[in-house]
C-alpha positions in Angstrom: 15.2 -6.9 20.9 17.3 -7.1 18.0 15.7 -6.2 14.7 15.7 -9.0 12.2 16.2 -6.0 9.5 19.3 -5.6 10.8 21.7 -6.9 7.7 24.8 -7.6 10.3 22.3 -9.9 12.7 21.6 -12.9 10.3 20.7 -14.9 13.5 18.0 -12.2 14.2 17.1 -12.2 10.7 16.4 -15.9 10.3 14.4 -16.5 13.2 12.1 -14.0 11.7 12.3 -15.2 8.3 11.0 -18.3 9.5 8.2 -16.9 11.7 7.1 -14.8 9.0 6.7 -17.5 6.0 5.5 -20.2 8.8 2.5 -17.6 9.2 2.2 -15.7 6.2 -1.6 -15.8 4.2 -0.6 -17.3 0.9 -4.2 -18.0 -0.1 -6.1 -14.8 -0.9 -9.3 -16.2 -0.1 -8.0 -16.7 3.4 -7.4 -12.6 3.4 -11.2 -12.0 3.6 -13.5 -11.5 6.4 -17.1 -10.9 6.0 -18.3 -8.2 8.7 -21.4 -6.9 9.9 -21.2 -2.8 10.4 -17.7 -1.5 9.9 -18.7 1.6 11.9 -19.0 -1.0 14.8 -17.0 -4.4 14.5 -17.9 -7.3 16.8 -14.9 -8.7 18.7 -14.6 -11.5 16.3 -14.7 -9.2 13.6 -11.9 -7.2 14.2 -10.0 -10.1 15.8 -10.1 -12.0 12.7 -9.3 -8.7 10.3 -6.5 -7.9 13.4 -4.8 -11.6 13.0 -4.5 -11.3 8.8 -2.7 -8.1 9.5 -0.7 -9.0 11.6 0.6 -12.2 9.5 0.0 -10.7 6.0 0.2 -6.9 6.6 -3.2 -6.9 5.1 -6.6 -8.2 5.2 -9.6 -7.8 2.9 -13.3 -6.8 4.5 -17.0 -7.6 2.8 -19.9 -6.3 3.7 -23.2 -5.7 2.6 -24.2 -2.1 4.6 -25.8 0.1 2.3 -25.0 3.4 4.8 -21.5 4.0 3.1 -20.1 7.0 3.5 -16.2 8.7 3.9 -17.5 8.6 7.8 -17.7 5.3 7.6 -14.3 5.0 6.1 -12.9 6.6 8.8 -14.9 5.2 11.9 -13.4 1.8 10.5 -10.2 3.0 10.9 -10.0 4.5 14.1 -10.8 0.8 15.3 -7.3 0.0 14.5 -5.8 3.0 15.9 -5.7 4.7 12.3 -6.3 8.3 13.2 -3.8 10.5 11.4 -5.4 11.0 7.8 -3.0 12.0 4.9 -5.1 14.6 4.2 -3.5 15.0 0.3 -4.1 18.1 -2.0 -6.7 15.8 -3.8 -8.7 14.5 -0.9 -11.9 15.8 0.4 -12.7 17.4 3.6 -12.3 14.5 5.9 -9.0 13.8 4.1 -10.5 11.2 2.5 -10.1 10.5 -1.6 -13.0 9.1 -4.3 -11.2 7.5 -6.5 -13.3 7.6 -9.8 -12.4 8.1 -13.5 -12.5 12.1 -13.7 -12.3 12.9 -17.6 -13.0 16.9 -17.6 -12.4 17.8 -14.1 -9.2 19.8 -13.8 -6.3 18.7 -12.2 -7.2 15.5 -11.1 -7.4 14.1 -15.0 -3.9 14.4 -15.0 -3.0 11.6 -12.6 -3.3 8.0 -12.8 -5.7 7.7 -10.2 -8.7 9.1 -11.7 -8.3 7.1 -15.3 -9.1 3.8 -16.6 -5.2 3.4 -16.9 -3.2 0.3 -15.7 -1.6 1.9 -12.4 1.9 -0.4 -12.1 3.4 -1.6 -8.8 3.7 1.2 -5.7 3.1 2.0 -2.4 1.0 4.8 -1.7 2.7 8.5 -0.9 6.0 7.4 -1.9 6.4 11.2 -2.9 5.6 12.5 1.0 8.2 14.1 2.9 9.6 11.6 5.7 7.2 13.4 8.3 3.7 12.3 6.2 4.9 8.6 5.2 1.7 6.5 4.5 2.1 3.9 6.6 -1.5 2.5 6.7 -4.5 2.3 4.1 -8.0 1.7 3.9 -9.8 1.3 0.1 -13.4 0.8 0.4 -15.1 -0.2 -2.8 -18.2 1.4 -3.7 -18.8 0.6 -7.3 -16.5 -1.9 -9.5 -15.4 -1.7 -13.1 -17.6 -3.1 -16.0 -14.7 -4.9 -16.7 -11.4 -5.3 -15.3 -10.1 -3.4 -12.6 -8.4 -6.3 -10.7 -5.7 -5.7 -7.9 -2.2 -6.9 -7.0 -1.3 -7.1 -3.8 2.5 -8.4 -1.8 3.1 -7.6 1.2 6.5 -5.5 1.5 7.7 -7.6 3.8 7.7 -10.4 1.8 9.2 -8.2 -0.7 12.3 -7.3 1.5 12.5 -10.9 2.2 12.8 -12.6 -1.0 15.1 -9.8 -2.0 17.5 -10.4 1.3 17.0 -13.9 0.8 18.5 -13.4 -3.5 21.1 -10.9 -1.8 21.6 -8.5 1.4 23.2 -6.4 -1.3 20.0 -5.6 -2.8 18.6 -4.1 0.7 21.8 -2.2 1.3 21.2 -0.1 -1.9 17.5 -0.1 -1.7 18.1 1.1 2.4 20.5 4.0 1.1 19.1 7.4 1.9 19.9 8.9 -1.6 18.1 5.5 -3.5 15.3 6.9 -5.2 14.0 11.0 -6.0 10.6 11.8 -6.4 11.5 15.0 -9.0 9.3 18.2 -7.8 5.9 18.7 -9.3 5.0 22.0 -10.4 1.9 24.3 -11.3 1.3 27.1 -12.5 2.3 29.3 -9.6 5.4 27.4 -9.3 6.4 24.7 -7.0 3.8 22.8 -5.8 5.7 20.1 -4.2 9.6 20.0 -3.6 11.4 17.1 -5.2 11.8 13.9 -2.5 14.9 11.7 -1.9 15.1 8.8 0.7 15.3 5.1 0.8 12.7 2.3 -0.5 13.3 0.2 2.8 13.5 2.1 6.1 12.1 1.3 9.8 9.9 3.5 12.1 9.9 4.5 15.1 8.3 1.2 16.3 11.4 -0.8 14.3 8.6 -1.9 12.1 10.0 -2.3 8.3 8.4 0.7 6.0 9.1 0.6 2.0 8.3 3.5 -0.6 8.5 2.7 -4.4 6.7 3.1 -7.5 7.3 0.8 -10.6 7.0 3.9 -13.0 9.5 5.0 -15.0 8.5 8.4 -15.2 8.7 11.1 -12.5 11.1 9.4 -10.3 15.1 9.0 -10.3 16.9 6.2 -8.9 20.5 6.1 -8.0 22.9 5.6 -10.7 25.0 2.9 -9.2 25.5 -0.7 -10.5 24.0 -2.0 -7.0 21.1 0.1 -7.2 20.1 -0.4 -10.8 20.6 -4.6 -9.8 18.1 -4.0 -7.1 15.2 -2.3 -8.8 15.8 -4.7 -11.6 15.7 -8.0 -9.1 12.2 -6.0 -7.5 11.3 -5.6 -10.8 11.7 -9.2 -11.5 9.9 -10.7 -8.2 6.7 -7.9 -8.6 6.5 -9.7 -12.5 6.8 -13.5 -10.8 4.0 -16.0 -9.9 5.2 -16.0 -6.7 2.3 -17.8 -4.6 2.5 -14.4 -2.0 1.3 -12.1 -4.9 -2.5 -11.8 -4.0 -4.7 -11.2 -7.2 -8.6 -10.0 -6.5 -11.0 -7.3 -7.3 -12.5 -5.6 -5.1 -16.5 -5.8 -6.0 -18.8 -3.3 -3.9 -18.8 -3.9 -0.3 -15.1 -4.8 -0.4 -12.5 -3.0 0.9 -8.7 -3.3 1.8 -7.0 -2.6 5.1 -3.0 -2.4 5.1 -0.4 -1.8 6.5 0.5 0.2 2.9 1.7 -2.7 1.0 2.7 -3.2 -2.3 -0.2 -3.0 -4.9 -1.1 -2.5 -8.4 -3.9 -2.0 -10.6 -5.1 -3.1 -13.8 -7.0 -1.4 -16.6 -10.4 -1.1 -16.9 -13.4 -0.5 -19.2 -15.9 1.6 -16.9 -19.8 0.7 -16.4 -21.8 4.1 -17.6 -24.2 3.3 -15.4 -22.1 3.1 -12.0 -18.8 4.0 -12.6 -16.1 2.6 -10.9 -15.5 4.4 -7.4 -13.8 3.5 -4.2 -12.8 5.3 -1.2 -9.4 5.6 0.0 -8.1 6.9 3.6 -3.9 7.1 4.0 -2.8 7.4 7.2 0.4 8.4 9.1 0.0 5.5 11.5 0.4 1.7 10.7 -2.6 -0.6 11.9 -2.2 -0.5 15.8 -0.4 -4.0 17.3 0.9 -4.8 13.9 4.4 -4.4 15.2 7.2 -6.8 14.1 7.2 -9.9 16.2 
Protein backbone atom coordinates (compact mmCIF):
# COMPACT_ATOMS: atom_id res chain seq x y z
CA UNK A 1 0.00 0.00 0.00
CA UNK A 2 1.44 3.28 -0.60
CA UNK A 3 2.14 5.38 2.43
CA UNK A 4 0.30 8.70 2.38
CA UNK A 5 3.62 10.09 4.26
CA UNK A 6 5.22 9.62 1.24
CA UNK A 7 5.90 13.51 0.01
CA UNK A 8 6.21 12.33 -3.83
CA UNK A 9 2.56 10.39 -3.64
CA UNK A 10 0.21 13.43 -3.20
CA UNK A 11 -2.61 11.15 -4.50
CA UNK A 12 -1.80 8.70 -1.53
CA UNK A 13 -1.43 11.56 0.65
CA UNK A 14 -4.90 13.14 0.10
CA UNK A 15 -6.93 10.24 0.37
CA UNK A 16 -5.61 9.95 3.81
CA UNK A 17 -5.80 13.53 4.57
CA UNK A 18 -9.28 13.28 4.00
CA UNK A 19 -9.97 9.99 5.95
CA UNK A 20 -8.10 11.36 8.79
CA UNK A 21 -9.92 14.87 9.34
CA UNK A 22 -13.40 13.04 8.15
CA UNK A 23 -12.72 10.90 11.51
CA UNK A 24 -10.63 12.79 13.68
CA UNK A 25 -12.15 13.59 17.62
CA UNK A 26 -12.22 17.34 17.56
CA UNK A 27 -14.37 17.53 20.80
CA UNK A 28 -12.34 16.44 23.85
CA UNK A 29 -15.30 15.44 25.69
CA UNK A 30 -15.78 12.90 22.98
CA UNK A 31 -12.08 11.50 23.96
CA UNK A 32 -13.42 10.06 27.28
CA UNK A 33 -14.65 6.72 28.19
CA UNK A 34 -15.77 5.88 31.61
CA UNK A 35 -14.65 2.18 32.51
CA UNK A 36 -15.26 -0.22 35.07
CA UNK A 37 -11.87 -2.18 36.18
CA UNK A 38 -8.96 -1.26 33.95
CA UNK A 39 -7.24 -4.47 35.11
CA UNK A 40 -10.13 -6.10 33.19
CA UNK A 41 -12.07 -4.01 30.43
CA UNK A 42 -15.39 -5.21 29.16
CA UNK A 43 -15.61 -5.61 25.32
CA UNK A 44 -17.26 -2.33 25.03
CA UNK A 45 -14.83 -0.83 27.07
CA UNK A 46 -11.85 -1.32 25.28
CA UNK A 47 -13.81 -1.12 21.91
CA UNK A 48 -14.80 2.27 22.64
CA UNK A 49 -11.05 3.38 24.10
CA UNK A 50 -9.73 1.10 20.82
CA UNK A 51 -11.95 3.29 18.19
CA UNK A 52 -10.69 6.99 19.81
CA UNK A 53 -7.25 5.72 19.24
CA UNK A 54 -7.48 4.75 16.36
CA UNK A 55 -9.13 8.10 14.95
CA UNK A 56 -7.43 10.50 17.38
CA UNK A 57 -4.20 8.61 18.40
CA UNK A 58 -5.51 9.03 21.87
CA UNK A 59 -8.28 8.49 24.21
CA UNK A 60 -8.93 9.51 27.76
CA UNK A 61 -10.17 6.77 30.57
CA UNK A 62 -12.23 7.58 34.03
CA UNK A 63 -12.77 5.46 36.50
CA UNK A 64 -13.59 5.30 40.02
CA UNK A 65 -11.46 1.86 41.35
CA UNK A 66 -9.81 2.66 44.38
CA UNK A 67 -7.16 -0.53 43.95
CA UNK A 68 -4.62 1.66 41.99
CA UNK A 69 -1.43 0.57 41.69
CA UNK A 70 1.76 0.67 38.94
CA UNK A 71 0.20 -3.10 38.39
CA UNK A 72 -2.63 -1.74 37.45
CA UNK A 73 -0.97 0.59 35.11
CA UNK A 74 0.51 -2.00 33.33
CA UNK A 75 -2.30 -4.80 33.26
CA UNK A 76 -4.16 -1.84 31.35
CA UNK A 77 -1.65 -1.80 28.90
CA UNK A 78 -0.94 -5.07 28.01
CA UNK A 79 -4.84 -5.01 26.81
CA UNK A 80 -3.58 -3.04 23.97
CA UNK A 81 -0.66 -4.97 23.22
CA UNK A 82 1.60 -2.46 25.27
CA UNK A 83 4.26 -4.74 26.67
CA UNK A 84 7.70 -3.26 26.16
CA UNK A 85 8.08 -0.64 29.17
CA UNK A 86 10.73 2.15 28.80
CA UNK A 87 12.06 1.23 31.75
CA UNK A 88 13.99 4.93 32.18
CA UNK A 89 16.79 5.69 34.71
CA UNK A 90 13.98 7.44 36.79
CA UNK A 91 11.32 4.80 36.81
CA UNK A 92 10.60 2.24 39.41
CA UNK A 93 10.84 -1.42 39.35
CA UNK A 94 8.12 -2.20 36.94
CA UNK A 95 9.53 0.58 34.70
CA UNK A 96 6.88 2.50 35.71
CA UNK A 97 7.41 6.55 36.79
CA UNK A 98 5.38 8.63 39.84
CA UNK A 99 5.31 11.67 38.66
CA UNK A 100 5.06 14.05 41.79
CA UNK A 101 6.74 17.41 42.70
CA UNK A 102 10.14 16.05 44.35
CA UNK A 103 11.77 19.21 46.17
CA UNK A 104 14.82 17.53 48.22
CA UNK A 105 15.07 14.22 46.54
CA UNK A 106 18.29 14.09 44.47
CA UNK A 107 18.41 13.83 41.04
CA UNK A 108 15.06 13.91 40.14
CA UNK A 109 14.54 17.84 41.41
CA UNK A 110 16.51 18.62 38.57
CA UNK A 111 14.02 17.81 35.81
CA UNK A 112 10.88 19.24 34.79
CA UNK A 113 8.91 16.45 35.64
CA UNK A 114 9.00 16.40 39.34
CA UNK A 115 8.27 20.42 39.72
CA UNK A 116 5.29 22.61 39.66
CA UNK A 117 6.94 24.10 36.47
CA UNK A 118 4.98 24.72 33.08
CA UNK A 119 6.39 21.62 31.01
CA UNK A 120 6.10 23.18 27.06
CA UNK A 121 5.05 21.14 24.06
CA UNK A 122 6.95 17.47 23.53
CA UNK A 123 6.68 14.08 22.96
CA UNK A 124 7.87 11.82 25.47
CA UNK A 125 11.67 10.18 25.05
CA UNK A 126 12.57 12.32 22.37
CA UNK A 127 16.24 11.95 23.84
CA UNK A 128 16.06 7.81 23.35
CA UNK A 129 18.27 6.23 21.03
CA UNK A 130 16.27 5.01 17.71
CA UNK A 131 16.11 1.36 19.34
CA UNK A 132 13.86 2.69 22.73
CA UNK A 133 11.52 5.28 20.81
CA UNK A 134 8.38 5.84 22.94
CA UNK A 135 5.91 5.02 20.81
CA UNK A 136 2.99 4.55 23.26
CA UNK A 137 1.87 6.03 26.76
CA UNK A 138 -0.27 5.54 29.54
CA UNK A 139 -0.65 8.49 32.48
CA UNK A 140 -2.89 7.55 35.12
CA UNK A 141 -3.86 10.20 37.47
CA UNK A 142 -3.85 9.63 41.03
CA UNK A 143 -4.01 12.93 42.73
CA UNK A 144 -4.58 16.43 40.84
CA UNK A 145 -3.12 19.84 41.44
CA UNK A 146 -4.72 22.30 43.94
CA UNK A 147 -4.69 24.43 41.17
CA UNK A 148 -3.77 24.25 37.76
CA UNK A 149 -2.12 21.46 36.21
CA UNK A 150 -4.17 21.41 32.90
CA UNK A 151 -2.97 19.41 29.81
CA UNK A 152 -2.53 20.01 26.06
CA UNK A 153 -2.95 17.44 23.90
CA UNK A 154 -2.64 17.28 19.42
CA UNK A 155 -2.27 14.42 17.95
CA UNK A 156 1.10 14.32 15.80
CA UNK A 157 -0.59 13.41 13.08
CA UNK A 158 -2.55 16.20 12.88
CA UNK A 159 0.54 18.06 13.42
CA UNK A 160 2.34 16.57 10.31
CA UNK A 161 -0.74 17.36 8.54
CA UNK A 162 -1.38 20.88 8.93
CA UNK A 163 2.29 21.34 8.49
CA UNK A 164 2.26 19.30 4.90
CA UNK A 165 -0.88 20.98 4.24
CA UNK A 166 1.20 25.05 4.92
CA UNK A 167 4.25 23.25 3.01
CA UNK A 168 5.83 19.66 2.18
CA UNK A 169 8.96 21.75 2.71
CA UNK A 170 8.42 21.90 6.24
CA UNK A 171 8.25 17.84 6.57
CA UNK A 172 11.32 17.42 4.30
CA UNK A 173 13.46 19.34 6.97
CA UNK A 174 11.67 18.16 9.99
CA UNK A 175 12.07 14.19 8.21
CA UNK A 176 15.95 14.93 7.77
CA UNK A 177 18.06 12.59 9.85
CA UNK A 178 20.40 15.35 11.24
CA UNK A 179 17.12 17.80 12.22
CA UNK A 180 17.33 18.00 15.78
CA UNK A 181 20.37 16.85 18.71
CA UNK A 182 19.45 15.91 21.99
CA UNK A 183 23.17 17.31 23.48
CA UNK A 184 24.58 14.43 26.04
CA UNK A 185 23.68 14.68 29.73
CA UNK A 186 26.30 14.14 32.14
CA UNK A 187 26.91 13.25 35.87
CA UNK A 188 29.30 13.06 37.95
CA UNK A 189 31.03 9.95 36.71
CA UNK A 190 30.86 11.27 33.33
CA UNK A 191 28.55 10.45 30.52
CA UNK A 192 25.43 9.40 31.45
CA UNK A 193 23.68 9.56 28.23
CA UNK A 194 25.33 10.13 24.70
CA UNK A 195 24.10 13.12 22.77
CA UNK A 196 21.01 12.00 20.17
CA UNK A 197 20.46 13.16 16.51
CA UNK A 198 17.54 12.03 14.20
CA UNK A 199 14.50 13.40 12.63
CA UNK A 200 11.17 14.84 14.36
CA UNK A 201 8.98 12.87 11.70
CA UNK A 202 9.93 9.29 10.81
CA UNK A 203 7.85 5.98 10.21
CA UNK A 204 8.19 2.50 11.91
CA UNK A 205 8.37 -0.57 10.95
CA UNK A 206 4.53 -0.79 10.60
CA UNK A 207 4.73 2.54 8.13
CA UNK A 208 2.97 4.17 11.01
CA UNK A 209 4.11 8.08 11.26
CA UNK A 210 6.35 8.58 14.61
CA UNK A 211 7.46 12.31 15.62
CA UNK A 212 10.03 13.32 18.43
CA UNK A 213 10.32 17.01 19.58
CA UNK A 214 10.43 19.10 22.50
CA UNK A 215 9.34 22.88 22.44
CA UNK A 216 12.44 23.78 24.81
CA UNK A 217 14.93 25.81 23.94
CA UNK A 218 17.41 24.45 26.16
CA UNK A 219 19.21 21.11 25.82
CA UNK A 220 18.44 20.47 22.33
CA UNK A 221 20.09 21.73 18.84
CA UNK A 222 18.28 22.00 15.70
CA UNK A 223 19.70 22.26 12.30
CA UNK A 224 21.03 25.47 11.27
CA UNK A 225 19.44 25.75 7.87
CA UNK A 226 16.89 28.38 6.68
CA UNK A 227 14.27 25.35 5.97
CA UNK A 228 14.69 23.96 9.28
CA UNK A 229 14.57 27.05 11.40
CA UNK A 230 11.03 27.86 9.10
CA UNK A 231 9.74 24.55 10.26
CA UNK A 232 10.19 24.65 13.96
CA UNK A 233 9.00 28.17 13.75
CA UNK A 234 5.61 27.17 11.55
CA UNK A 235 5.31 24.08 14.55
CA UNK A 236 5.88 26.55 16.85
CA UNK A 237 3.17 28.68 15.44
CA UNK A 238 0.35 25.83 15.04
CA UNK A 239 1.27 24.17 18.93
CA UNK A 240 0.51 28.31 20.09
CA UNK A 241 -2.97 28.32 17.66
CA UNK A 242 -6.65 27.71 18.73
CA UNK A 243 -6.73 25.14 16.38
CA UNK A 244 -10.15 23.15 17.29
CA UNK A 245 -7.70 19.64 17.26
CA UNK A 246 -5.65 21.02 20.33
CA UNK A 247 -7.41 19.06 23.27
CA UNK A 248 -7.28 21.08 26.57
CA UNK A 249 -8.28 18.92 30.02
CA UNK A 250 -6.96 18.00 33.33
CA UNK A 251 -6.71 15.03 34.27
CA UNK A 252 -8.61 14.73 37.93
CA UNK A 253 -8.11 11.35 39.92
CA UNK A 254 -9.30 8.42 38.19
CA UNK A 255 -8.34 9.86 34.83
CA UNK A 256 -5.79 8.71 32.75
CA UNK A 257 -4.41 9.02 29.14
CA UNK A 258 -3.74 6.34 26.64
CA UNK A 259 -1.63 7.37 23.37
CA UNK A 260 -0.12 6.59 20.85
CA UNK A 261 2.75 9.29 22.32
CA UNK A 262 1.28 12.41 20.98
CA UNK A 263 2.04 15.75 21.34
CA UNK A 264 1.39 17.17 24.91
CA UNK A 265 2.06 19.90 27.33
CA UNK A 266 1.61 20.93 30.76
CA UNK A 267 0.82 23.82 32.69
CA UNK A 268 1.88 25.07 36.03
CA UNK A 269 0.60 24.37 39.10
CA UNK A 270 0.18 25.34 42.79
CA UNK A 271 0.25 21.86 44.70
CA UNK A 272 -2.49 20.66 47.40
CA UNK A 273 -0.30 19.89 50.80
CA UNK A 274 -2.60 17.58 51.63
CA UNK A 275 -2.50 15.22 48.35
CA UNK A 276 0.03 16.29 46.15
CA UNK A 277 -0.26 16.09 42.67
CA UNK A 278 0.79 12.43 41.44
CA UNK A 279 0.14 10.46 38.40
CA UNK A 280 1.60 7.39 36.92
CA UNK A 281 3.23 7.18 33.72
CA UNK A 282 4.23 3.86 31.64
CA UNK A 283 6.27 4.53 28.10
CA UNK A 284 6.39 1.91 25.88
CA UNK A 285 8.39 0.74 22.82
CA UNK A 286 5.19 -0.42 21.07
CA UNK A 287 2.32 1.80 19.65
CA UNK A 288 -1.33 0.81 20.82
CA UNK A 289 -1.86 -2.65 18.97
CA UNK A 290 -4.30 -2.12 15.60
CA UNK A 291 -3.61 1.55 15.59
CA UNK A 292 -1.84 1.22 12.32
CA UNK A 293 -2.35 3.83 9.45
CA UNK A 294 -5.37 3.16 7.50
Amino acid sequence: MPSPFDLDNDSAYQRWRERKLENAITGTAKLIVEINDPRALTPSEHTALLERCRRSNMAIYATHTERVDEDMVRQLGQQFGLNSLDANWLAGEQGITRITVCKNEGQRQAYIPYTDRAIKWHTDGYYNTPDRQVRGMILHCLHSAGQGGENRLLDHEIAYLMLRDASSDFIRALSAPDAMTIPERTDEHGVARAAQTGPVFSLDKSGALHMRYTARTRSIEWKQDDATRAAVAMLEQLLASNSPHIHRLRLEPGMGLLCNNVLHERAAFIDNTNAPRLLFRARYHDRIAATSRT
